[in-house]
N, C-alpha and C positions, 0 to 999 in steps of 0.2 A: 969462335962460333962460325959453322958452315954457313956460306950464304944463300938465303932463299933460291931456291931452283927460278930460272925464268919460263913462264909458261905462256901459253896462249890458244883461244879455244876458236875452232871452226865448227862452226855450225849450217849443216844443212839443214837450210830453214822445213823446206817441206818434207824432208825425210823424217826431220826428228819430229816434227807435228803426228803426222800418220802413227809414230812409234807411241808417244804418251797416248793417244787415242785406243790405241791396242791395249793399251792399257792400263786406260780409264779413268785419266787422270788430266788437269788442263796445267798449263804451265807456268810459274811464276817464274818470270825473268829478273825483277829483282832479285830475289831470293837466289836465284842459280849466279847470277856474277859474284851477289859477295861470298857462296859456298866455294867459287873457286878461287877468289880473292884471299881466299882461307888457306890456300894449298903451295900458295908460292906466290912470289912476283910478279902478278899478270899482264901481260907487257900488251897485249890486246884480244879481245874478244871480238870477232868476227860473227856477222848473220848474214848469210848469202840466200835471196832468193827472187825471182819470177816475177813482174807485174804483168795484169793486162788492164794495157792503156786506155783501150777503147769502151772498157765497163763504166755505164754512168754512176755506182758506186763500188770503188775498192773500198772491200772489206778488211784488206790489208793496210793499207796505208797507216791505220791510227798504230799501228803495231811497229811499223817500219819508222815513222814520226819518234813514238817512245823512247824506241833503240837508239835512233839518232841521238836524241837529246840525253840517254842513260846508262853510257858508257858503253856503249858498242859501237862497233865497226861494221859500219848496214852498206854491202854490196849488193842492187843491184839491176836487171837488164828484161829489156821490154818481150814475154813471152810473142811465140808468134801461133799466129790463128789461120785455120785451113778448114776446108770441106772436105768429110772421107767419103768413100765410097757409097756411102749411104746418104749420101746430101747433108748428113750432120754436123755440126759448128764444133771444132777440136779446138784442146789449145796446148800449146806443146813447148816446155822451157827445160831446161835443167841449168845450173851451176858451177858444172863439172870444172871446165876449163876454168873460169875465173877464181874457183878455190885453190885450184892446185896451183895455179902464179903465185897467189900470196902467198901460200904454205912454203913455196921451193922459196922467192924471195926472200923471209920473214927467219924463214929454218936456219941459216947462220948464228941469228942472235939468239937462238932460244934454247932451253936444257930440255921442255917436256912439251909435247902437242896431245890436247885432249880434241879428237875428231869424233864430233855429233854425228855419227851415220853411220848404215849396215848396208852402204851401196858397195860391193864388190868392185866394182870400178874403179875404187879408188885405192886396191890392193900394190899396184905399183906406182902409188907415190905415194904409198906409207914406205914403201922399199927403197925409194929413193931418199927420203928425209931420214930415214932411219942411216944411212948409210953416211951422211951429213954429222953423224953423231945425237942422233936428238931422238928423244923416246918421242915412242907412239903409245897413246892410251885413246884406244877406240870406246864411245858410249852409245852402247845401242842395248836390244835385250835379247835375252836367249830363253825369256820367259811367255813367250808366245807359241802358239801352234800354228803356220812355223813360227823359226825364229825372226825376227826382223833383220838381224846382221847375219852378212854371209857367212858361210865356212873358212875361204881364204882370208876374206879383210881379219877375223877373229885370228888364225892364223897366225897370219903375216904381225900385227902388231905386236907392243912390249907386252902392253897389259889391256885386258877385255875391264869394263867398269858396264854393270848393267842396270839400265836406268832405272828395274824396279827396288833395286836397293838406296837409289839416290830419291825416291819419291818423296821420302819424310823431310827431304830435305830442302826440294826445291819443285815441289808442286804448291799448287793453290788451293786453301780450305773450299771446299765445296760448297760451306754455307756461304762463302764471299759470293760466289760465281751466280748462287739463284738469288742472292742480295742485291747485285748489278745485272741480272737479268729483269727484276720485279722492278728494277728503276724505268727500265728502258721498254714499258710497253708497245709490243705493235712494230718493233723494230721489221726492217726488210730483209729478209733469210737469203742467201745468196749462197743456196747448195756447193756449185760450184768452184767457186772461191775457198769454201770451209776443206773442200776434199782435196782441195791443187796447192795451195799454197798457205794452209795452218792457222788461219784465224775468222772466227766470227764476228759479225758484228758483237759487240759488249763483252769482248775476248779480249782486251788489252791491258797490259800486264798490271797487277793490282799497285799503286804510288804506297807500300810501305806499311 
């Protein structure tokens, strides 16, 4: 008997947020590790994304806590904040760099990388791990207008998986979501937060 492929998933945290949003659907993180726990040996699941420090409440952190404690690998690094030209309060982080260390690093050990994200960016170092010997499976969707994933990133990789085929599998009942909204009256809405970096308050991943 062949032995299990070794795989391992990167996920960009706020890109893939933005993508379920497109379409319309909130995410259970349970449910998505043991779907790919399904698929081969999962040698690690990665979540990479963005704090800001200076908010008196992250709406993220309960999300980032969970991950910690529920078989992921939560990278990461404190957004930074500036005034544009308008006198407006920015905040500005990406990922980029700290994923692709671990992917080049991690890429020797592994047979299949499934990468969460339709960032173009990261079209040459799927070119570089692919070259390592190691499949690339990009998860983003081609089911939006646009698409959410580039031209090239689709491209360049082994295999495109689009996330509205993966919905039944690894989204959250809807009636859970206004179940744990009607618990938590009056909560503090934190726009913000919900559009930069993937989670709202009573957003965190359903325990099972």
């Amino acid at each position: 008997m062949a032995a299990s492929p070794r795989i391992a998933l990167f996920i960009d945290g706020a890109n893939l947020y933005a993508t379920s949003k497109q379409l319309g659907f909130d995410m259970d993180y349970r449910r998505l590790l043991r779907e790919f726990q399904g698929r081969g040996n999962l040698i690690r699941a990665f979540y990479f994304t963005t704090l800001v420090e200076s908010e008196e409440y992250s709406s993220i952190r309960p999300l980032v806590d969970w991950l910690d404690y529920n078989g992921y690998r939560v990278i990461t690094k404190a957004a930074k904040e500036f005034t544009d030209a308008t006198g407006r309060r920015r905040v500005k982080g990406n990922m980029d760099i700290e994923l692709a260390i671990e992917m080049l690093e991690l890429a020797p050990h592994l047979d299949q990388i499934y990468l969460f994200s339709g960032d173009g960016d990261f079209r040459p170092l799927v070119e570089a791990v692919q070259r390592k010997g190691v499949k690339v499976s990009v998860v983003s969707t081609i089911s939006t207008n646009p698409p959410m994933v580039s031209d090239e990133l689709r491209r360049q990789c082994d295999d495109f998986v689009d996330l509205a085929q993966l919905m039944p599998k690894i989204g959250r009942d809807p009636a859970e979501r206004i179940a744990r909204s009607a618990a938590a009256p009056g909560a503090p809405a934190n726009p913000s937060l919900e559009r930069r970096y993937g989670i709202r308050q009573g957003d965190e991943p359903v325990e099972g």
